[in-house]
C-alpha positions in Angstrom: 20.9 5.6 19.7 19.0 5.1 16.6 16.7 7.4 15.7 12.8 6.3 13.5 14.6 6.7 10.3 15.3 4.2 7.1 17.9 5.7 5.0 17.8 4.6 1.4 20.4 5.1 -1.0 19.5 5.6 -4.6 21.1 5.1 -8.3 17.7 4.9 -9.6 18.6 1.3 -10.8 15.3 -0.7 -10.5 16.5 -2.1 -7.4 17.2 0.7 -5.2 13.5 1.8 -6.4 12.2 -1.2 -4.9 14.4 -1.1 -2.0 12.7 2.6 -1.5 8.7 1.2 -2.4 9.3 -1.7 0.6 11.2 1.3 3.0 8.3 3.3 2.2 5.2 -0.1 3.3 7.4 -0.5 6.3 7.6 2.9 7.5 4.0 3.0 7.1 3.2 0.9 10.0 5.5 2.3 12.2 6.0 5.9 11.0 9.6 6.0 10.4 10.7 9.0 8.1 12.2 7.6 4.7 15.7 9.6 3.7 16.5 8.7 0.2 19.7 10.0 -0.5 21.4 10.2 -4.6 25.3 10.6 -4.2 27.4 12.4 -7.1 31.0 12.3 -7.4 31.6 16.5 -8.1 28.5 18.8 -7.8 30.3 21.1 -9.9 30.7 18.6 -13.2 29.5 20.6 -16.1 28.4 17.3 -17.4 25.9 17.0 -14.5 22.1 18.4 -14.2 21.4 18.9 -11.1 17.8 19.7 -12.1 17.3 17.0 -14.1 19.0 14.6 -10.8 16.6 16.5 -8.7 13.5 16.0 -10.9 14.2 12.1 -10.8 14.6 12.0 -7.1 11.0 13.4 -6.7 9.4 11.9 -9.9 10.2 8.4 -7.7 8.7 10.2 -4.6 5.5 10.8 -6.2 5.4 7.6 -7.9 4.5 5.8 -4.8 3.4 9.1 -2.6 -0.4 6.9 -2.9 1.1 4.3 -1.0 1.8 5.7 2.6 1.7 8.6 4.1 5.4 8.4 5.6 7.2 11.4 5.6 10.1 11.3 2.8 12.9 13.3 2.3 15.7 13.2 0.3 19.6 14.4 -0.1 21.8 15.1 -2.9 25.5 14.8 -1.7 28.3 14.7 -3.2 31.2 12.9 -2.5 32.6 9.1 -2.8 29.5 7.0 -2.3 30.5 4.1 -0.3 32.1 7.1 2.0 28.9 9.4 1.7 26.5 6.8 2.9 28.2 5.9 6.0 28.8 9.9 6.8 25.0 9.9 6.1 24.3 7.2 8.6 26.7 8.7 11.3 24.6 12.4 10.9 21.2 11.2 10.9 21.4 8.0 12.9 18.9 5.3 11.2 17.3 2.7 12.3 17.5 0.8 9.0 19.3 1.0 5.4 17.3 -0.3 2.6 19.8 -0.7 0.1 18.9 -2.5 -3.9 21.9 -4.0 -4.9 22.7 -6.2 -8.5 23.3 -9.9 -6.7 22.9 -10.6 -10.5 27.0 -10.9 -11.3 29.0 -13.1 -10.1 30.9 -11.6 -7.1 29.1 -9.1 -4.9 30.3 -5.4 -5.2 32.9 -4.3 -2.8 31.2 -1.8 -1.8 28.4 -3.4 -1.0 30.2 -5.8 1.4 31.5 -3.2 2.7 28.5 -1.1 3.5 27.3 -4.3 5.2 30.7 -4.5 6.9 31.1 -0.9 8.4 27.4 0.3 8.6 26.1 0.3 12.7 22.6 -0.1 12.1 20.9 -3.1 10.2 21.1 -3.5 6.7 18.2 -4.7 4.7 19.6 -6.0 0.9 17.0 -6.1 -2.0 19.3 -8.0 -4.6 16.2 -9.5 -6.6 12.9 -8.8 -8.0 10.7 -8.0 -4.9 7.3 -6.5 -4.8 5.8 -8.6 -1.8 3.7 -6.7 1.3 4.1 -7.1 4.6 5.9 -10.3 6.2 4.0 -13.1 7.1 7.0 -15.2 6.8 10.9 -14.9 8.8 13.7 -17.2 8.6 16.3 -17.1 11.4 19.4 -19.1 11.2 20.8 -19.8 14.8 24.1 -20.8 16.0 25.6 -20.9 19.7 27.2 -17.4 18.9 26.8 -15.1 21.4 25.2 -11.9 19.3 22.6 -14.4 18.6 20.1 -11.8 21.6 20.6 -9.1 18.9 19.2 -11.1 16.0 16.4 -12.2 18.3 15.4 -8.8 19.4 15.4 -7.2 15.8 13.5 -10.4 14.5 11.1 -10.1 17.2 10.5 -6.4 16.6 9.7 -7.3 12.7 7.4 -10.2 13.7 5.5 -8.1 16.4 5.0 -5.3 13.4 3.7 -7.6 11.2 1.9 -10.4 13.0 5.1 -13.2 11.1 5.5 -16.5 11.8 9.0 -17.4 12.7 11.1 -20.5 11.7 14.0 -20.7 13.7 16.5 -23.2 11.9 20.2 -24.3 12.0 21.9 -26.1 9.2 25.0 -28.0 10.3 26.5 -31.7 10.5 25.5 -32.4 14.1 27.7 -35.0 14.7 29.0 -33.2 18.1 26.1 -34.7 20.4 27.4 -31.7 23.0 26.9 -29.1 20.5 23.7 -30.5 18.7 22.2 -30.6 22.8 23.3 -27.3 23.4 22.4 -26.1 20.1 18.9 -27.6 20.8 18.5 -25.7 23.8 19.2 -22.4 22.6 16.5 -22.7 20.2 13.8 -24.0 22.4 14.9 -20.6 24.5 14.8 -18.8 21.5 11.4 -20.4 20.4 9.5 -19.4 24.2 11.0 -15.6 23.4 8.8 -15.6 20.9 6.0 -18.0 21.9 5.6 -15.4 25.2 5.2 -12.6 23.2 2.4 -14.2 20.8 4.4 -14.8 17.7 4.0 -18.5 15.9 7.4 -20.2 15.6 8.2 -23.0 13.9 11.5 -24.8 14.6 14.0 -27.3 11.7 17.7 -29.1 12.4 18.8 -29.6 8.8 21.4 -31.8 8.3 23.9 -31.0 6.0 28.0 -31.2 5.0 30.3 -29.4 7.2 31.1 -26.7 4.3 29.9 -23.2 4.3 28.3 -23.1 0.6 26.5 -26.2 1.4 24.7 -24.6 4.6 23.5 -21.8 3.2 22.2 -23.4 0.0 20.2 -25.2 2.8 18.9 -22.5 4.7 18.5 -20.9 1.2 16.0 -23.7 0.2 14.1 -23.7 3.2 13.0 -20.1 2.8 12.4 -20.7 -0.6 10.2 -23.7 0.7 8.0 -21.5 3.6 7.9 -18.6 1.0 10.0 -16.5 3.4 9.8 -12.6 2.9 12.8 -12.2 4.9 16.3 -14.1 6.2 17.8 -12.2 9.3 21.8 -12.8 9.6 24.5 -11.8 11.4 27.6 -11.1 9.4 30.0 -12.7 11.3 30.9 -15.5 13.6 27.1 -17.4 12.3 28.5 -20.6 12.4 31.5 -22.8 15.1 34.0 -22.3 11.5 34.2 -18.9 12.3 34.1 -17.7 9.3 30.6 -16.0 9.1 32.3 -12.8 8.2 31.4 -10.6 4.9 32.9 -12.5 2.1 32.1 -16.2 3.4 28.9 -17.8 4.3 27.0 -14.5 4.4 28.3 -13.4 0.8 26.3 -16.8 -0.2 23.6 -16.0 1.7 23.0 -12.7 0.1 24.3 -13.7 -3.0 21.6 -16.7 -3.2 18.8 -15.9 -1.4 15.9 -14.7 -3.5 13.8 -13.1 -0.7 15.6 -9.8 1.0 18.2 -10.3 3.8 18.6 -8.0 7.0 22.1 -7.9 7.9 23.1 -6.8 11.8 26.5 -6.3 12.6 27.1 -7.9 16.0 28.1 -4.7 18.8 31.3 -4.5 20.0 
């Protein structure tokens, strides 16, 4: 069960900072507690300051303390980080990680994808410059994949917070008339979940090559195009190649998208 937390990992790179400003505006609205956690490999390393670790950690607390009124605590562990943060999300059970990550070289960290891979609760990726408020705007790539009810509910959570409009698109060939009917369906269902509960949605078929870089350079554009403040994925199975797993189309995603990405892992 996740509990009202956002756990935010921090290398004070300017990323994670931002990742821990937007944790900070969304908690604000919903009074989640922020946990920003630092991870060092030995607490013990004569090289390391401690104080001077600690006095950064709450140096970026007060920077933004003006801003919200969410409770914030932090955690220095120590320990493997990839290995930390996920022990960290098993104790304290989040609702959210907000993780900054440099999309800036040419392959994604490993441990990054992996984070994404192996975390249980939604991952939220800051990989560029991004100092928006609030989130008027949501892109939500469907397919006829079964986890698509988790992606729907999350989504619908963030649009109810924040008053969004919705833009539910797919980006495929649709040359199977059986799948392009059924795929219409599913998001004329998808569209009256949200239409019922007050949210404006707005729906697109884009047309594009049967190859996996190609569809998400699509959906890519089109949030560029609405001015999108967010892209909610699934990171696996997204598309009938079934290869919507960490490393394929959601790696480009990520990788390309300059708005953040929320990232749920479909339950077992």
């Amino acid at each position: 069960m996740f509990k009202k937390k956002i756990l935010v990992p921090t290398n004070f790179s300017e990323l994670s900072e931002i990742a821990f400003k937007q944790s900070l505006l969304f908690s604000h609205n919903i009074g989640f507690e922020v946990v920003l956690l630092h991870v060092v490999p030995d607490l013990k390393d004569k090289d390391l300051d401690i104080d001077l670790v600690q006095n950064a950690i709450i140096k970026m607390i007060d920077k933004y303390r003006s801003l919200t009124t969410t409770k914030t605590i932090y955690r220095i562990e120590e320990g493997k980080v990839l290995q930390k943060i996920l022990e960290v999300e098993e104790e304290i059970q989040p609702s959210y990680i907000f993780l900054g990550t440099d999309l800036s070289m040419k392959l994604i960290s490993s441990k990054t994808l992996k984070l994404i891979d192996e975390a249980k609760c939604p991952i939220v990726i800051f990989g560029r410059n991004y100092n928006r408020t609030g989130c008027q705007n949501i892109v939500l790539p469907l397919d006829l994949t079964k986890e698509t009810k988790q992606k729907v509910k999350i989504t619908l959570d963030i649009a109810k917070l924040y008053n969004s409009n919705v833009h539910i698109i797919s980006a495929a060939n649709f040359e199977d008339e059986i799948e392009r009917d059924k795929l219409k369906n599913q998001i004329l269902s998808v569209q009256a979940i949200f239409e019922n509960e007050g949210i404006n949605c707005f729906t697109k078929l884009i047309k594009t090559k049967d190859d996996i870089e190609v569809m998400a350079n699509a959906i890519n554009d089109y949030a560029d195009d609405v001015q999108a403040d967010l892209i909610v994925i699934m990171t696996r199975q997204e598309t009938k190649l079934q290869q919507f797993f960490v490393g394929s189309m959601a790696t480009k995603l990520i990788k390309k998208s300059k708005v953040p990405v929320l990232c749920v892992s479909p339950k077992k």
